[in-house]
C-alpha positions in Angstrom: 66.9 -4.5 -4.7 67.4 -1.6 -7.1 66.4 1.5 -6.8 63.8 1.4 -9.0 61.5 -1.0 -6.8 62.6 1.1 -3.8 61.1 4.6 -5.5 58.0 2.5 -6.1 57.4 1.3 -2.3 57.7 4.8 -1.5 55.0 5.7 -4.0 52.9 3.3 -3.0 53.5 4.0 0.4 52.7 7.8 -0.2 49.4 6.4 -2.3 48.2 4.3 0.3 49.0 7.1 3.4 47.0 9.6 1.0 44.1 7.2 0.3 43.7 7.0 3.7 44.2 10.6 4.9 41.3 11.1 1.7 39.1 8.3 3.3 39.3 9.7 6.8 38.6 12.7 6.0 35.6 12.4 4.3 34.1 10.5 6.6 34.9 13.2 9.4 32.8 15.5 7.0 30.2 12.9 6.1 29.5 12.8 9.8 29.7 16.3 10.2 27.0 16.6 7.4 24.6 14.3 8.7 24.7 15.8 11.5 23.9 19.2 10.0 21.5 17.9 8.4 19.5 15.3 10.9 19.6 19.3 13.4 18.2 21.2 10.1 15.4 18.5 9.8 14.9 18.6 13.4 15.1 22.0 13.5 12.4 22.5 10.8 10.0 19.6 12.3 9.7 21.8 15.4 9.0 25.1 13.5 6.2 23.8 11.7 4.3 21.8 14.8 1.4 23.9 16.0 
């Protein structure tokens, strides 16, 4: 092995590490914004009951 294919299993490595740093952080703030928004909804469902 060179050390040409060894640079590109680190990259790919790093890529793959930061797709899933990406993907678990967004859905940490999907969740988070569901949740936002099922309290808003909630929130605004009580408001308007007589």
């Amino acid at each position: 092995m060179g050390w040409g294919s060894k640079a590109g299993d680190w990259a790919f490595k790093g890529l793959t590490a930061g797709l899933g740093l990406a993907t678990i952080y967004l859905t940490a703030t999907f969740s988070v914004n569901v949740y936002r928004g099922l309290a808003w909804h909630n929130s605004q469902s009580l408001e308007s009951s007589p």
